[in-house]
BAPA-320411 format. One line per field, with one value per residue: residue in three letters; x, y, z of N, C-alpha, C, O in turn; residue number from 0. Coordinates in steps of 0.1 Angstrom, whole numbers, plus 2048, in hexadecimal, padded with zeros to 3 digits. Example, Ala and Ser with C-alpha at 12.3 -4.5 7.8 and 13.67 -1.06 7.14 Angstrom:
! BAPA-320411
kero: ala;ser $
nxx: 884;880 $
nyy: 7C7;7EA $
nzz: 84E;847 $
caxx: 87B;889 $
cayy: 7D3;7F5 $
cazz: 84E;847 $
cxx: 884;881 $
cyy: 7DF;800 $
czz: 84E;84F $
oxx: 88E;886 $
oyy: 7DF;80B $
ozz: 855;850 $
torkol: 0;1 $
This chain:
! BAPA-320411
kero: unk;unk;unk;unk;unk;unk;unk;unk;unk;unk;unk;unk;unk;unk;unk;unk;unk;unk;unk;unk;unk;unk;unk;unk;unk;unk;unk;unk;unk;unk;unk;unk;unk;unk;unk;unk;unk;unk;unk;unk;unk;unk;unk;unk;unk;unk;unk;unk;unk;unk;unk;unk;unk;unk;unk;unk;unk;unk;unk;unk;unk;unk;unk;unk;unk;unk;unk;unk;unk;unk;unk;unk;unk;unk;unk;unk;unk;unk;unk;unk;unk;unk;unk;unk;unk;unk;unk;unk;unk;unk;unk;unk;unk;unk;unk;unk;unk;unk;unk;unk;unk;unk;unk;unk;unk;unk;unk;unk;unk;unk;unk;unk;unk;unk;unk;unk;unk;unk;unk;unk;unk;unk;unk;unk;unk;unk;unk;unk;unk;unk;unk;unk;unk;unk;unk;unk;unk;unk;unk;unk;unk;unk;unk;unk;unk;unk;unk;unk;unk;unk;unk;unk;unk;unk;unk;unk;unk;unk;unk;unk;unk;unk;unk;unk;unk;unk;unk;unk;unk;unk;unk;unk;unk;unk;unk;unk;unk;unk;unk;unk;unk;unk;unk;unk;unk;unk;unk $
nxx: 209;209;208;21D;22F;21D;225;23C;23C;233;244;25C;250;249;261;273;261;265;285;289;283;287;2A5;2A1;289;286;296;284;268;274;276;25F;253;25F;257;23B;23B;244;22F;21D;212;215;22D;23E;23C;24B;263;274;283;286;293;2A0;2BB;2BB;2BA;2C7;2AA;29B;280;295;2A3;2B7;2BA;2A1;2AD;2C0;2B7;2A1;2BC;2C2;2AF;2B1;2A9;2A6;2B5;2AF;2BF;2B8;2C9;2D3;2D1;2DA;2BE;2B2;2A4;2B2;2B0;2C5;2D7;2E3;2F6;2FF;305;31E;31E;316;318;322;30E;2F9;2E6;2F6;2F0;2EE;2F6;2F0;30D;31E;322;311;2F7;2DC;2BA;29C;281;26B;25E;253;257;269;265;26B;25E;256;23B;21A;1FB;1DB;1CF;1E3;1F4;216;22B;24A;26E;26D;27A;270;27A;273;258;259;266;257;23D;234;236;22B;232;22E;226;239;236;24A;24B;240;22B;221;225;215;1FD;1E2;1DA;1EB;1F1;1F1;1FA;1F2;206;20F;21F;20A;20B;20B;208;20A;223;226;22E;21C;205;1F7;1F4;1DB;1D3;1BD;1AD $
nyy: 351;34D;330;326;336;32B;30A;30C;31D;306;2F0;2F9;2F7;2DD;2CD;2D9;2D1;2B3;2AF;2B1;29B;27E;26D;24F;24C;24C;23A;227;225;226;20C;204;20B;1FE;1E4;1E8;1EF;1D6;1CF;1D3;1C8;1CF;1D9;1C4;1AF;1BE;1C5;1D7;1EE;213;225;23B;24C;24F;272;284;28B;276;25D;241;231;21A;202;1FA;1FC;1E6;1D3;1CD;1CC;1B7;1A1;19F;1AE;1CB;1E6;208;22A;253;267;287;29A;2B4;2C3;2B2;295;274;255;236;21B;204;1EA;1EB;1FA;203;211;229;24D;26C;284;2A2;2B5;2AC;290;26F;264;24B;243;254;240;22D;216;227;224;221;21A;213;200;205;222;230;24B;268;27F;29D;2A0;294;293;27E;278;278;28A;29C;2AC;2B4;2BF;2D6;2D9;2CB;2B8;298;29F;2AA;290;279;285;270;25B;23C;229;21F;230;234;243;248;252;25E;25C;273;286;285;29C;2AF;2C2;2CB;2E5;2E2;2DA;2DB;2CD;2BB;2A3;280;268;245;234;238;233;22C;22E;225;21A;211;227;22B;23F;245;22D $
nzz: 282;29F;2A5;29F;2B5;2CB;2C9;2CE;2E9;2F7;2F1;2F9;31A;31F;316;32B;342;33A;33B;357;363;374;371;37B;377;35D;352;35C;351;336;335;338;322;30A;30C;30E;2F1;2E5;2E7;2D1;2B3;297;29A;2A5;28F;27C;262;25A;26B;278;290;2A9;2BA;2DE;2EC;30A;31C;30E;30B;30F;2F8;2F0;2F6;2EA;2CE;2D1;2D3;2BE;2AD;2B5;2B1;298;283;26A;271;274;276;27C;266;264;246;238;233;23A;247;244;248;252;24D;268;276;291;2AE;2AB;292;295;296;2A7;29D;28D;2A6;2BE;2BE;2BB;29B;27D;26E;24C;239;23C;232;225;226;216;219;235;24B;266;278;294;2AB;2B6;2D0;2DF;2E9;2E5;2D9;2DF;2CB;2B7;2B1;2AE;2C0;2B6;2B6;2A5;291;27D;26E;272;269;24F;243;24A;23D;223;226;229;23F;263;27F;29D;2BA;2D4;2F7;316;32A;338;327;314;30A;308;2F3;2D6;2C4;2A2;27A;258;24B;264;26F;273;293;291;2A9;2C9;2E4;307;327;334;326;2FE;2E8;2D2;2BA;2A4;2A7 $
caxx: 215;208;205;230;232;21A;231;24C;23F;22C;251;268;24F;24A;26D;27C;25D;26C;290;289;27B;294;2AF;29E;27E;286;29A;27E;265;277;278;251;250;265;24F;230;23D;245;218;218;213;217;23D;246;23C;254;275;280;27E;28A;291;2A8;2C3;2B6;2C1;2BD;2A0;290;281;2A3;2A3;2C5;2B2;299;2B2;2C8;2AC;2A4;2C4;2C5;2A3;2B4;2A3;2A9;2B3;2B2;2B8;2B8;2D6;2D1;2DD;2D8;2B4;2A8;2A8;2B2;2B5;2CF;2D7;2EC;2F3;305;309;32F;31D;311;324;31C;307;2F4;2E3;2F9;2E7;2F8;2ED;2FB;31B;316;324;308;2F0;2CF;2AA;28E;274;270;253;250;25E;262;263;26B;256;257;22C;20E;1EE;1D5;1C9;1EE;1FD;222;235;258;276;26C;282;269;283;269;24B;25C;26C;249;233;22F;239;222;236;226;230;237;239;24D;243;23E;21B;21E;228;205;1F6;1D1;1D9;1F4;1F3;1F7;1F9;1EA;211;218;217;201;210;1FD;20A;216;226;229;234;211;1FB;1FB;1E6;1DA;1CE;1B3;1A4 $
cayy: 34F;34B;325;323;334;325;304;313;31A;2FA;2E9;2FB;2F9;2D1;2C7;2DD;2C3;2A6;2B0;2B3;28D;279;25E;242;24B;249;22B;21C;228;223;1FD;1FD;20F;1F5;1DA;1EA;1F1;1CA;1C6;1D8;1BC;1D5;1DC;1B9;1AB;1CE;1BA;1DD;1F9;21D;22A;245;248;25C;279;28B;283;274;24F;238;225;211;1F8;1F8;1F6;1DE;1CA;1D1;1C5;1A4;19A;19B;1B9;1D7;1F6;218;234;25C;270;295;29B;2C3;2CA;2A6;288;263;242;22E;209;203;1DE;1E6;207;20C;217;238;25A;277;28F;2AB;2B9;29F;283;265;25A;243;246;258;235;220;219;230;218;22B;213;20F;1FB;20C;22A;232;25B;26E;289;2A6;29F;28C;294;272;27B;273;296;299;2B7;2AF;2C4;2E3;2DD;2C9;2AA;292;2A0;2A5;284;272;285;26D;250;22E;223;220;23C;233;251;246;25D;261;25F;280;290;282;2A2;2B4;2C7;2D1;2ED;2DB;2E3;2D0;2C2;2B7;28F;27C;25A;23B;22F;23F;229;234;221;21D;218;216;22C;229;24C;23F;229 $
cazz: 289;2AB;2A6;2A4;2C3;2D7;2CD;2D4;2F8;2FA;2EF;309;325;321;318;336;349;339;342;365;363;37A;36A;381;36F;34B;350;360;34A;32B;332;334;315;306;313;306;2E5;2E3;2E2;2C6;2AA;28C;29D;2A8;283;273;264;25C;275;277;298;2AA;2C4;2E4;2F4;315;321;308;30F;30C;2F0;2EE;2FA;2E3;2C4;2D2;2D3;2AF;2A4;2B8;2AB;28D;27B;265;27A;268;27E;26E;268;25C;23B;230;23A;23B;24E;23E;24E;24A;254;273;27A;29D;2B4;2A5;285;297;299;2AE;295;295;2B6;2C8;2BE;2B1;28D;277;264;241;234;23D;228;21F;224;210;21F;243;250;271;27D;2A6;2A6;2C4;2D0;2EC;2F1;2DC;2DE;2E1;2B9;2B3;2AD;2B9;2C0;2B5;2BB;2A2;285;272;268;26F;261;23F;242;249;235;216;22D;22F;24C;270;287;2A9;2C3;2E3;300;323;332;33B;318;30E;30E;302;2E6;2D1;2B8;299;26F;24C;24C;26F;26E;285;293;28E;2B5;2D6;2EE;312;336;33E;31B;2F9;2E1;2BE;2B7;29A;2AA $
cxx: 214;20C;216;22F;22C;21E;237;24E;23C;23E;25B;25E;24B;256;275;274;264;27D;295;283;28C;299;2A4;28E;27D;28F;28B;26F;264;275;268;24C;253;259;242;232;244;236;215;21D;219;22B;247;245;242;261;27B;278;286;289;29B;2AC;2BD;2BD;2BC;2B0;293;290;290;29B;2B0;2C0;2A9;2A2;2B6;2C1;2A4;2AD;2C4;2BA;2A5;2AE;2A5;2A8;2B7;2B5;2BC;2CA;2CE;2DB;2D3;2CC;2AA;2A8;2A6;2B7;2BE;2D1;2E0;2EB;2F8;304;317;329;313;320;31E;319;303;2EB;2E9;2F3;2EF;2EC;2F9;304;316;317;31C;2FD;2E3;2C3;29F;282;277;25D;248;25D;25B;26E;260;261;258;249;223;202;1E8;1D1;1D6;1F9;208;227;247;261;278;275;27C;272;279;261;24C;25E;25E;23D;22F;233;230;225;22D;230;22E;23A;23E;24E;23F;230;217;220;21B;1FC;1E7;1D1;1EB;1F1;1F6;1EF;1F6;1FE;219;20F;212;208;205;1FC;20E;216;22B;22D;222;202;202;1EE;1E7;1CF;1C0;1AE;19D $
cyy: 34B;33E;323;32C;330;318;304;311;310;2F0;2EA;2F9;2E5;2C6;2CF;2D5;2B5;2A5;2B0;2A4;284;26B;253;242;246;23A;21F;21B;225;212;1FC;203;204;1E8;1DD;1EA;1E2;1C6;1CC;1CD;1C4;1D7;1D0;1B4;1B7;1C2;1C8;1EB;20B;223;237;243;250;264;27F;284;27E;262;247;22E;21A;205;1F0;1F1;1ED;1D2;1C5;1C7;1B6;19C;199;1A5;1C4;1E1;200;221;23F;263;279;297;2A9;2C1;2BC;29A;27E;259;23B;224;20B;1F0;1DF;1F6;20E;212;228;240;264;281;297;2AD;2B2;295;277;262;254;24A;24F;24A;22D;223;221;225;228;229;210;20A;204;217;22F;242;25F;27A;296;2A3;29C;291;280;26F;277;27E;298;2A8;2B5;2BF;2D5;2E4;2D6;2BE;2A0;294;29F;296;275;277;27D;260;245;229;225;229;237;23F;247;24D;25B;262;26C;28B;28E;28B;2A5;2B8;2D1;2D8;2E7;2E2;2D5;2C6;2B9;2A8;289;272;252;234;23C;232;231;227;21A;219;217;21C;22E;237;248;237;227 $
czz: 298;2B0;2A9;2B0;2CF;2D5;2D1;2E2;2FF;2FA;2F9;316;326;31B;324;341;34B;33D;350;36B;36B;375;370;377;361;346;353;354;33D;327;330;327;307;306;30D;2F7;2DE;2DF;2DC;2B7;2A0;28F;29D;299;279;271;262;264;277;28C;29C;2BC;2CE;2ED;2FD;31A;31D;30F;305;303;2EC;2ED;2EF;2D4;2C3;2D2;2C6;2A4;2A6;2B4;299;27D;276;26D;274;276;276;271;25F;254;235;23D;23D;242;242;248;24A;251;25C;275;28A;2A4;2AF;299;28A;298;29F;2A1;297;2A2;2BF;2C9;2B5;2A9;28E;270;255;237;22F;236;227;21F;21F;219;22C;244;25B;276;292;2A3;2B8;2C7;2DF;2F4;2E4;2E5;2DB;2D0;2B3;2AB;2B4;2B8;2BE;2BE;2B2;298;276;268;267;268;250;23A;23B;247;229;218;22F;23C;256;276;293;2B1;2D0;2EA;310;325;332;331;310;315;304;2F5;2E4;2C8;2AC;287;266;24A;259;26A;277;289;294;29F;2C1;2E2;2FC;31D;334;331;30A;2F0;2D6;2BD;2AE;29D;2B8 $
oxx: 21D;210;21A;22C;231;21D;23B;257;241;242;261;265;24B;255;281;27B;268;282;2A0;280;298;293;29F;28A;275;28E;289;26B;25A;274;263;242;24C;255;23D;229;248;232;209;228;225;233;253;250;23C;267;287;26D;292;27F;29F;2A7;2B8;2C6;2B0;2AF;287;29A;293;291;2AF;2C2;2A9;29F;2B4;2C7;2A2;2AA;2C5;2BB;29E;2AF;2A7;29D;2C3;2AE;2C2;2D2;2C6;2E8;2C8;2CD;29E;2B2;29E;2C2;2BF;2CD;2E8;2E0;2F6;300;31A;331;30D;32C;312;323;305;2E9;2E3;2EF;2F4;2E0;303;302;30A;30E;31B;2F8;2DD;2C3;29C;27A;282;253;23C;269;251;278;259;25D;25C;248;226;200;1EF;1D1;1D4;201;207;226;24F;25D;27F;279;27F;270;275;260;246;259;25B;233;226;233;22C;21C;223;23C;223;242;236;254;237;22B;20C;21C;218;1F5;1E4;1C9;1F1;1EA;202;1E6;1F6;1FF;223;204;215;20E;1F9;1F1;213;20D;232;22D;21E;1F7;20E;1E2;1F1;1C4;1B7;1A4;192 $
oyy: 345;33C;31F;323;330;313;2FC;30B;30E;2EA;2E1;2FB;2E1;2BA;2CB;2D0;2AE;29A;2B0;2A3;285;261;24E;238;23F;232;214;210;221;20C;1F4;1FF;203;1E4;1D3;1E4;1E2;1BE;1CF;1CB;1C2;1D6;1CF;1B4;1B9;1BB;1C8;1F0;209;225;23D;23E;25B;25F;282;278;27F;25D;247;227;212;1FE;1E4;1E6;1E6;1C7;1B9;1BF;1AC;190;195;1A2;1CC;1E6;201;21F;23D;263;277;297;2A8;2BF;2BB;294;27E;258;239;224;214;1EA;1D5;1FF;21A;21A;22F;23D;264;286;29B;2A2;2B0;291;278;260;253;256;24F;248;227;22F;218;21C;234;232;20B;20F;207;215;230;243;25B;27F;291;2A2;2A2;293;277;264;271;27C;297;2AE;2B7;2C7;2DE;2EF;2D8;2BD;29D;28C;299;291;26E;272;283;259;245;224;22B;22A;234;246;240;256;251;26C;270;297;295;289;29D;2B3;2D8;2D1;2E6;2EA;2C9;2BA;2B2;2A3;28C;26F;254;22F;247;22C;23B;21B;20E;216;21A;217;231;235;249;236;221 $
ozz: 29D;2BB;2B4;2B8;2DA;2E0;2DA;2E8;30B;304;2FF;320;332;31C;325;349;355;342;354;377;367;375;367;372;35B;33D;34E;350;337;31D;328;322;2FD;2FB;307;2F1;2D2;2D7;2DC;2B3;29F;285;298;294;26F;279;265;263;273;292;292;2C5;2C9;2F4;2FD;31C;322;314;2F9;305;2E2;2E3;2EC;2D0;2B9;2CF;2C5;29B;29F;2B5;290;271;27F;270;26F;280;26B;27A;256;255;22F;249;240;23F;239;24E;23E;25C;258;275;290;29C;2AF;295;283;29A;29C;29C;2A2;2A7;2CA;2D4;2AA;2AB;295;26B;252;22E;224;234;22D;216;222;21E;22F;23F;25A;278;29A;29D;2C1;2BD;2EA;300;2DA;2F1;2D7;2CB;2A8;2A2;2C0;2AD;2C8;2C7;2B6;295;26B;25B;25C;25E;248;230;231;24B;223;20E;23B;244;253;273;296;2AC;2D6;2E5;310;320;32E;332;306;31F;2FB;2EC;2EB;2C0;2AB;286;269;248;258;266;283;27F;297;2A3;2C0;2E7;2FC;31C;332;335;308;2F0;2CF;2C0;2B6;296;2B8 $
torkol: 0;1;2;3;4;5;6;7;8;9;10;11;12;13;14;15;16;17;18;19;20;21;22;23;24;25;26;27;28;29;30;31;32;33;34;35;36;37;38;39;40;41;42;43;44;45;46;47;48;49;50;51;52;53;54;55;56;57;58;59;60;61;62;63;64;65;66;67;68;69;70;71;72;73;74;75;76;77;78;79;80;81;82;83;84;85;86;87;88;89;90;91;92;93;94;95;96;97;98;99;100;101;102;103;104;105;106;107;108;109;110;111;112;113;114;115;116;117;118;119;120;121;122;123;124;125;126;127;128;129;130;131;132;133;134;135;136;137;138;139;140;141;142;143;144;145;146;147;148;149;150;151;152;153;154;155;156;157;158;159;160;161;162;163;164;165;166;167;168;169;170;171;172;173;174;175;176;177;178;179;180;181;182;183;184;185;186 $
């Protein structure tokens, strides 16, 4: 049991870091994340993609989707249904609704994608090996345990820490994209 609470404290003491990160940063930030995550060939050649809306002060992706849709490509993002996350197609921003934790998903309407090419997966902190610390409810990990997709981790420079506590089910991502690099854990 030790391993869940030293998450735990590892989780509140580097999202109360990241909350204290100033608007002008994460805007500016966010755009080089964006920008990087354009020179990733495996993402740019993705026709269908899975991503998620961000909140607080996670890196802004609005941007990212909207970008997404005008290039003309499948955008999943998840909605929580019981204990599980699923994706579902959005062709526009009117097909979200505010859901749980305050996080807009999609509608329950819209449609269900099984297959996603690439997924871009938020994180509180990555190690370099490509271990993420999510948010501790374990939606992802289930989600993309049996997943072929590419994981992208979008993240902060500074959330790229040494070592995370991690278990035989936590999933690794195959990317992390940050302002100032990007890193392929495997190789």
């Amino acid at each position: 049991m030790p391993q869940i609470v030293e998450k735990a404290r590892l989780r509140k003491q580097l999202l109360d870091q990241r909350d204290n990160t100033s608007l002008d940063f994460i805007k500016i930030a966010s755009g080089k994340i964006q920008d990087n995550l354009r020179k990733i060939e495996f993402y740019r050649n993705a026709k269908i993609i899975g991503g998620y809306h961000a909140v607080g002060s996670e890196v802004h992706t609005q941007d990212i989707l909207q970008e997404i849709l005008n290039a003309g490509k499948e955008l999943s993002l998840p909605r929580v249904e019981k204990d599980d996350l699923v994706f579902k197609k959005i062709s526009s921003f009117s097909d979200l609704e505010l859901g749980n934790f305050s996080v807009m998903e999609p509608k329950e309407r819209c449609e269900t994608v099984k297959k996603l090419e690439v997924i871009l997966v938020p994180a509180i902190a990555l190690t370099r090996e490509g271990y993420r610390l999510g948010y501790g409810f374990g939606y992802y990990d289930r989600y993309l345990h049996d997943k072929r997709s590419k994981k992208i981790a979008l993240s902060y420079s500074k959330q790229v820490v040494k070592v995370i506590p991690h278990e035989n089910h936590d999933v690794k991502v195959d990317c992390i994209v940050t302002e100032s690099e990007i890193i392929y854990p495997d190789s």
